[in-house]
C-alpha positions as CSV (number, residue, x, y, z in Angstrom):
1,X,-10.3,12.1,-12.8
2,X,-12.2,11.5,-9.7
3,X,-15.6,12.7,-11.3
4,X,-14.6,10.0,-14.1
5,X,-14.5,7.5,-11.1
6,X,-17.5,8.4,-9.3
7,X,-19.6,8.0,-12.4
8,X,-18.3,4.7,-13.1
9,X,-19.0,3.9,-9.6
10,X,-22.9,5.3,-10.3
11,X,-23.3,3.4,-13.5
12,X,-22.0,0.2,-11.9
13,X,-24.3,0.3,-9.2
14,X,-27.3,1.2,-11.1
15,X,-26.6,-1.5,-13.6
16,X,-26.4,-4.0,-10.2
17,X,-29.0,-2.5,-8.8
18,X,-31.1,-3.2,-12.0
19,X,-30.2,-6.8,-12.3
20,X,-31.0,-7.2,-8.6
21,X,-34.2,-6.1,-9.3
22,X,-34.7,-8.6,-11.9
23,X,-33.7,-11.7,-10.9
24,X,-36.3,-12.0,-7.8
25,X,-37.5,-15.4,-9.1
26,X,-37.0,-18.5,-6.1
27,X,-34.0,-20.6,-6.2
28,X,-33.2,-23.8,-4.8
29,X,-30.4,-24.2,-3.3
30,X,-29.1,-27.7,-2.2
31,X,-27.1,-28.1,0.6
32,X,-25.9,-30.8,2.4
33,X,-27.8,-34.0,4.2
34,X,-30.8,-33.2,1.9
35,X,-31.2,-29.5,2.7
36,X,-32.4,-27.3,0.7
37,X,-32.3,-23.3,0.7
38,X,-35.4,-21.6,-0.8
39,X,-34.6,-17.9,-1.9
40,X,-34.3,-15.6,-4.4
41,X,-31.7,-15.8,-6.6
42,X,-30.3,-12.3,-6.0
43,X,-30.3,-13.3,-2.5
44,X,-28.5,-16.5,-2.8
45,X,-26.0,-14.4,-4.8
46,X,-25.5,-12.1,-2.5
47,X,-24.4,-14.7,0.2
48,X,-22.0,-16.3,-2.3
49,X,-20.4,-12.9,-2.7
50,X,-20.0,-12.2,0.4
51,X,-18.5,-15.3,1.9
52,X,-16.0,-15.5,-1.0
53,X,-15.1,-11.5,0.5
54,X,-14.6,-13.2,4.2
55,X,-13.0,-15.9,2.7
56,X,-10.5,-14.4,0.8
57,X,-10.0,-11.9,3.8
58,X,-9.4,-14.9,6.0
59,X,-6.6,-15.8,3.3
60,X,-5.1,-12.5,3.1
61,X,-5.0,-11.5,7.0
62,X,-2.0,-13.7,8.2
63,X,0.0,-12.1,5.7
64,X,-0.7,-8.4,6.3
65,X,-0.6,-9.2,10.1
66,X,3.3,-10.2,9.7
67,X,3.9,-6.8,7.1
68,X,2.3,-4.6,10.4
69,X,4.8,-6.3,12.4
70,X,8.1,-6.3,10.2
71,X,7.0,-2.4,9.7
72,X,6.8,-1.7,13.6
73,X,9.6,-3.4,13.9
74,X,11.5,-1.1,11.1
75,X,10.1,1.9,12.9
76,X,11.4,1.3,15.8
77,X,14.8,0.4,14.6
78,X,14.4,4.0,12.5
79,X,14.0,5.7,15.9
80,X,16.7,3.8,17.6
81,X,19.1,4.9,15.1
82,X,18.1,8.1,15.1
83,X,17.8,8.7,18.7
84,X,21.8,7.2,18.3
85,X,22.8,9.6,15.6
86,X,21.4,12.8,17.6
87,X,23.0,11.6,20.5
88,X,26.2,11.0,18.7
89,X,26.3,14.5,16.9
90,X,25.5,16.2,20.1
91,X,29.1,14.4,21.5
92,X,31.2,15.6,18.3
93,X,29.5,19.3,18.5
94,X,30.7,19.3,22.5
95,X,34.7,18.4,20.5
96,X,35.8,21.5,19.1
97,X,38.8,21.7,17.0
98,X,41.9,24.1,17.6
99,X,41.6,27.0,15.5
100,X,44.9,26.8,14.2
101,X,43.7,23.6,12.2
102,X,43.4,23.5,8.5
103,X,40.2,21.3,7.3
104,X,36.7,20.5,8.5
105,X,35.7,19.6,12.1
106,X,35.9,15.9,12.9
């Protein structure tokens, strides 16, 4: 499966790589206040892409930021209680039970 998924990967990139290569014309970009960009078009797509990645990262980051700290949070409650339940078996094992009763040790 992962040699199916590393020649996907190869055939995608080759295929990017390709139209990269042809699309070298100049593009105009305008911008604000009368600007305007002069690139090539891969180029210009390339900045698109990747400010939609930091934007959509910038969207997504509050929210995984709160998940790390409700699942700290749960981890350290997980120890707490376990930490309680060791110490609470250790005090029933230090209790033993007469041997002339009938039944498990409570």
């Amino acid at each position: 499966m992962k040699l199916v998924a590393w020649i996907i990967r190869i055939v995608l990139f080759a295929l990017l790589f390709v139209l990269a290569l042809r699309n070298t014309a100049d593009a105009s970009l305008q911008l604000f206040f009368d600007a305007v960009w002069r690139a090539p078009l891969i180029l210009i797509l390339f900045v698109a892409f990747v400010l939609g990645a930091v934007a959509a990262l910038a969207a997504v980051a509050p929210g995984l930021m709160r998940q790390r700290m409700e699942v700290a949070r749960l981890r350290r409650a997980l120890g707490d209680a376990g930490r309680q339940a060791a110490s609470d078996n250790a005090a029933r094992e230090g209790k033993s039970a007469p041997y002339n009763v009938i039944g498990p040790k409570v």
